[in-house]
N, C-alpha and C positions, 0 to 999 in steps of 0.2 A: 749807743750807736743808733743812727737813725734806720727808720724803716719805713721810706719815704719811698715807691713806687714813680719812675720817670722810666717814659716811654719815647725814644728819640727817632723819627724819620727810618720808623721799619717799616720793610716789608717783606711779605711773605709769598710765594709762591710754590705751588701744588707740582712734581715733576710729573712729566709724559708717562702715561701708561697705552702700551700698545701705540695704535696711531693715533691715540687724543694728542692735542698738542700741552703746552705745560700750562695753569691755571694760575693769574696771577688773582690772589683773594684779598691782601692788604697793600696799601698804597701810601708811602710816609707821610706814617701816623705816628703824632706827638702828643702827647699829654704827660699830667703827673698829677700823682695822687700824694698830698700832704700826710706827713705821719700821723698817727691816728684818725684820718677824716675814711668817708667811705664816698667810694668812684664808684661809676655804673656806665657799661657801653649799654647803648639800646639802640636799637632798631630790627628790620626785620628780617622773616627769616632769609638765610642765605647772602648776609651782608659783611658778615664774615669776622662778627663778634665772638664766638667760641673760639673759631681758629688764634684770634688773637691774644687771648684766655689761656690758650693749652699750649702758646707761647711762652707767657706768662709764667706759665707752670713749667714750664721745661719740656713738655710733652712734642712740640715743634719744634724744628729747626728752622730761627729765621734765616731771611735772605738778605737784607742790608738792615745798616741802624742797628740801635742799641738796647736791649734793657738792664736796668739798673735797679739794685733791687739795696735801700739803705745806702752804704758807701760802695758796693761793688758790683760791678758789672757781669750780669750773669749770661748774657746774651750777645752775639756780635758776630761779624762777618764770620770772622774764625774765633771764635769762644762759645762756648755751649758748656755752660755749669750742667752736672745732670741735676733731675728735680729732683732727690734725695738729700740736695744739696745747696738745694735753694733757700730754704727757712719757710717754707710757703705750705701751707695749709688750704686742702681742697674741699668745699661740700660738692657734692657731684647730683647733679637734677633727680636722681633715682635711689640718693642715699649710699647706695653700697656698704648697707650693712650687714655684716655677716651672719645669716639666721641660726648658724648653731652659739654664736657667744650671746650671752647673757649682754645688757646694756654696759656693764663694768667692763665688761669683756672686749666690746668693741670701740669704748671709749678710754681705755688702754692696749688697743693693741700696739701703738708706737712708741710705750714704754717700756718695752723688752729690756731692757740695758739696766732698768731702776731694781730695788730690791723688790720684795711683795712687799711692803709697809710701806716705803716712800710710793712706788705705783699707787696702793689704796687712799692715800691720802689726798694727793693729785686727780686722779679719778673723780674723790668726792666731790674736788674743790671747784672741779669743772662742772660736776653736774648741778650744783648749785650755782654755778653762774649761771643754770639754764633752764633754772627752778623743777629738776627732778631727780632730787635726793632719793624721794623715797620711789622711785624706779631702776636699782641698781639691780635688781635680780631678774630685773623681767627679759625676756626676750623679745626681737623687732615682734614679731607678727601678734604680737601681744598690744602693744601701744596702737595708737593713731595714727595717722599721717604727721600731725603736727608735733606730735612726739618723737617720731622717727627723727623730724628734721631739724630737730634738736639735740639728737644725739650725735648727730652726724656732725652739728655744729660745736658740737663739747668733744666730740674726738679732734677734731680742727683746732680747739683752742688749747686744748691741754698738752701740748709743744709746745707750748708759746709762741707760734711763729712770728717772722716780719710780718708777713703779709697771709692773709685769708681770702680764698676766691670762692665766691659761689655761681656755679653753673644754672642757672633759669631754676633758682632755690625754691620756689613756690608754684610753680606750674601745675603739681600735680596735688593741690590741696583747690578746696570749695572757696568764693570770695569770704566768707569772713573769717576762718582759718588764717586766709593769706593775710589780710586784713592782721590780724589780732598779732601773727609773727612777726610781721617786717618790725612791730612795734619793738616787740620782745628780744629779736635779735641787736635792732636798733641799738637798744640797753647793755645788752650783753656786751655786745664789741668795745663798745663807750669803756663798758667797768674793766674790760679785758686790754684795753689801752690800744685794742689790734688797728692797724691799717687792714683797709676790704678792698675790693674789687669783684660786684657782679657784674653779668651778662641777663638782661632778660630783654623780652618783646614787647614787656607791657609795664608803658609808661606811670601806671598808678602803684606799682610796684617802686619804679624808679624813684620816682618823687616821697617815697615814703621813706626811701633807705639812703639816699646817696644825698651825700654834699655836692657832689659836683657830677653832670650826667655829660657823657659824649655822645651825639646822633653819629653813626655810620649810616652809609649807603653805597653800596657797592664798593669796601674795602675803603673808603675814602672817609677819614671822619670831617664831617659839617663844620660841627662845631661842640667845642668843649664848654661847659657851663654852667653857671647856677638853673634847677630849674627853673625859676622866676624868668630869668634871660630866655630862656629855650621860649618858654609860652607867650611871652611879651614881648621879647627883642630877638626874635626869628632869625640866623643870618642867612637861610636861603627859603625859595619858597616849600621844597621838601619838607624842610623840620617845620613850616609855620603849618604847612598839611597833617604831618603826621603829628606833631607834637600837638595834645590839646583836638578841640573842637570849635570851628570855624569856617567860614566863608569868604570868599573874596566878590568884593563888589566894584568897578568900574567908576571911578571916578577920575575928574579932571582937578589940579591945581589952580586955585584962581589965583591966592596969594602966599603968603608963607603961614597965616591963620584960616585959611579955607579952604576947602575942597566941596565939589559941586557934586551932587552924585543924584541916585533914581531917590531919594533920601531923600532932596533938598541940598539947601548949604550946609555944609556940617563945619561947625564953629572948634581948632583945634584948641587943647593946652597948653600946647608947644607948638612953637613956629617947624615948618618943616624944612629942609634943604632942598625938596623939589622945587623948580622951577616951576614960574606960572605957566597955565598952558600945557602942561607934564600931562601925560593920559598916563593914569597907572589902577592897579590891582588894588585894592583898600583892603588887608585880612578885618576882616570881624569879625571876634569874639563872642560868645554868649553873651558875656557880662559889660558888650562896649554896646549893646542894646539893651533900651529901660522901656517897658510896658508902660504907655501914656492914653489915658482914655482920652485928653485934653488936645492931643497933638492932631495934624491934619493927617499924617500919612497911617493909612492903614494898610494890613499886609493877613492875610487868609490865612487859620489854622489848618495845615494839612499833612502834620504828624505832632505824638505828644508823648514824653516820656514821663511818667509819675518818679519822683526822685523822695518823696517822703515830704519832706520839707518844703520845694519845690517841683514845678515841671519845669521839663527843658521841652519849647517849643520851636516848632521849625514852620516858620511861615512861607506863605509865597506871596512876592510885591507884584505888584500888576505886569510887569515885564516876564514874569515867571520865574526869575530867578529867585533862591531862596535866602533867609536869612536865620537864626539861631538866636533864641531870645530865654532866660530863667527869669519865672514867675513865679513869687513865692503862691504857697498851693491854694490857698483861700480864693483864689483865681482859678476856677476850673471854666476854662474855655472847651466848647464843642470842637469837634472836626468839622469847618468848616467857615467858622465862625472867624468875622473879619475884626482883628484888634488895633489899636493903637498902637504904636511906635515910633520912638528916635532914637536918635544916635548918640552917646556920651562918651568921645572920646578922649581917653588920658596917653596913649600911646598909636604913633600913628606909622605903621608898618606896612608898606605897599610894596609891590614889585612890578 
């Protein structure tokens, strides 16, 4: 059977308490998540990515549209599967793991029903999907963060369910913690055959774990898509702002290989569908700017991130508007200091 996640023209709304009036939070929203791939909603807070999550999970009651979880419909105008009865396996932002059971403990509590030998076995088989055998005795406040949310994820998988959701599953670990899981989890799901579905705010998360990400904003989702898509092929200017790091610059259309900007001419890859004469927004990326000592246009260092490998530079063109340039580091410019640059366009995204 499949356990393929489709999500059909829901929406959700919050009833009147007292004189509030009722809160509409989701707005037909579609998507679908392919069996075994992993989905990710993101954006920010209060856009109404959990609600649609704890949908998901049974924990809501939608308002129109459908969810569909595998072959059957667990959600609908008039249908409400409860979540004990959905196949769906929760990690929850905070863990919720039980401090008085031992890790076996808490990564079998859903097998009540099994013997104590078929449970132990099961137990094990999860925590070495999650490379921590040898933690079956310990208790939470014993481990790490990163071990917790690991346990939490090997109680999740040891149902087998359809589908695994994680709630903003790394929020509360250090960047390279988070960093080192998304990998580990990544793995995990893979060998565990599971369909996922997170929620988080922060897109380097996203892009680490998800086949396919949906931007929300205000209950509306943008656009469903590969990352790749989101950071290059923008479909509003919302996700070309929030998704990535960029600018927009002020340029005219001269032909369908031009555009005229504070730049200069900038020479496209691709012919564009704007009309000549078109006044439009040009997003520019970091990496759609090349540090050129040779070139005529200079633009003034006036912030500077150390990236290890690189800086990410934020210059200002004589107009004062800024632009976003990576410079491998052997290049350490001053604050202040006026550099070269042009523009190397392979994707041309304007509004």
């Amino acid at each position: 059977m499949s356990n393929s996640l489709e999500v059909s023209h829901l929406s959700h709304q919050y009833p009147p308490r007292g004189r509030e009036v009722a809160r509409d939070t989701l707005h037909d929203v579609s998507f679908r998540v392919e069996a075994g791939r992993v989905g990710c909603l993101l954006g920010p807070s209060g856009c109404g990515k959990t609600t649609l999550l704890r949908s998901v999970a049974g924990l809501e009651r939608i308002g129109n549209g459908t969810i569909r979880i595998g072959d059957r419909i667990v959600a609908g105008a008039r249908i409400h599967i409860e979540p004990e009865h959905r196949g769906v396996g929760v990690v929850f932002q905070d863990y919720a793991l039980f401090p008085h059971l031992d890790v076996a403990g808490n990564v079998g509590f859903g097998l009540h029903k099994l013997s104590v030998a078929e449970r132990t076995i099961q137990v094990q088989a999860a925590l070495d999907l999650v490379n921590l055998r040898d933690t079956a005795h310990a208790y939470p406040h014993e481990l790490s963060g990163g071990q917790q949310q690991r346990v939490a994820l090997a109680r999740a998988l040891v149902v087998k369910p359809k589908l695994v959701l994680f709630d903003e599953p790394f929020s509360n670990l250090d960047i390279e913690t988070r960093q080192r899981l998304s990998a580990e989890v990544r793995a995990s799901l893979s060998e565990a055959g599971a369909t996922a579905l997170l929620v988080t705010h922060d897109q380097h998360e996203a892009f680490a774990l998800a086949d396919e990400i949906g931007v929300l904003r205000d209950g509306h989702l943008e656009q469903w898509d590969t990352a790749y898509n989101l950071y290059h092929r923008p479909a509003t200017r919302f996700i070309a702002d929030f998704v990535g790091e960029g600018v927009f610059l002020p340029a005219t259309v001269i032909d369908s290989m031009h555009l005229n900007s504070e730049l200069g001419v900038l020479q496209l890859s691709a012919p564009t569908l704007r009309a000549a004469g078109d006044e439009i927004d040009l997003l520019l990326r970091p990496d759609d700017v090349v540090h050129d000592d040779a070139s005529a246009n200079t633009a003034k260092v006036i912030a500077r991130a150390f990236r290890g490998a690189e800086f990410l530079y934020t210059l200002e063109l004589p107009s004062g508007r800024s632009v976003l340039v990576l410079v491998p580091s052997h290049h350490n410019h001053r604050i202040g200091e006026a550099i070269g640059i042009r523009v190397q366009l392979d994707h041309v995204v304007a509004f």
